[in-house]
C-alpha positions, 0 to 999 in steps of 0.5 A: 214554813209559811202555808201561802206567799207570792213570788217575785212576779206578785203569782200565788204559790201555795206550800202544799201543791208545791210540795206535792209537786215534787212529791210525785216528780221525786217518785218517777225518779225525776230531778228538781230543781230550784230556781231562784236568786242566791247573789241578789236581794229586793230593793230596800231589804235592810230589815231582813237583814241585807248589808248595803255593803253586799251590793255590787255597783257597776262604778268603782265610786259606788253611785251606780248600784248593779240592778237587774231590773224587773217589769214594775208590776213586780215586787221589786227590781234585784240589787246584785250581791257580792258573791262572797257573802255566804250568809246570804245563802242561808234562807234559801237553804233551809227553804229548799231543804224543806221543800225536797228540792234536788239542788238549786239554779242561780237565775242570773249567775247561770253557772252556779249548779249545785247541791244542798249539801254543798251549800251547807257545808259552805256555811259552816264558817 
């Protein structure tokens, strides 16, 4: 796990004050939850291993791809991922599981909810 990144706002995030974080949120009994993009990529994340064919397009000719777009200042604007592609999960994953997160929150697929565990299981194909 890398010691420091930036978040998709370009902020600063350092692996320890988050951990540390948590720590304390886990010894008040507190639930955390992660917050973060699951069905969704960066523009141009071929070589992190991204298919196009996993985008969403917004036509049935597929000449529209379904953006989320974000302030430019930012990384980069999100591609919409079919949902069904669960390899796409698998870095968050193993992320979150390090991080001691409670469970995980879609941020643009509001009813996704759920536990590590689960998510696990799912990739087992």
């Amino acid at each position: 796990m890398a010691k420091h990144w930036e978040d998709v706002a370009n902020r600063p995030v350092k692996f320890n004050t988050l951990s540390h974080y948590l720590s304390l949120a886990k010894r008040k009994e507190m639930k955390t939850m992660a917050y973060n993009l699951l069905y969704g990529a960066f523009e141009n994340e071929e070589y992190a291993g991204v298919k196009k064919d996993w985008q969403l397009y917004k036509d049935p000719e597929k000449k529209q791809p379904d953006i989320h777009p974000l302030p430019e200042n930012w990384k980069s604007s999100i591609q919409v991922m079919k949902s069904n592609i669960l390899k796409h999960c698998i870095v968050y994953i193993a992320t979150y599981d390090v991080l001691e997160y409670g469970g995980f929150r879609d941020t643009l697929i509001n009813t996704l909810c759920c536990n590590f565990s689960q998510l696990r299981i799912l990739n087992l194909y």
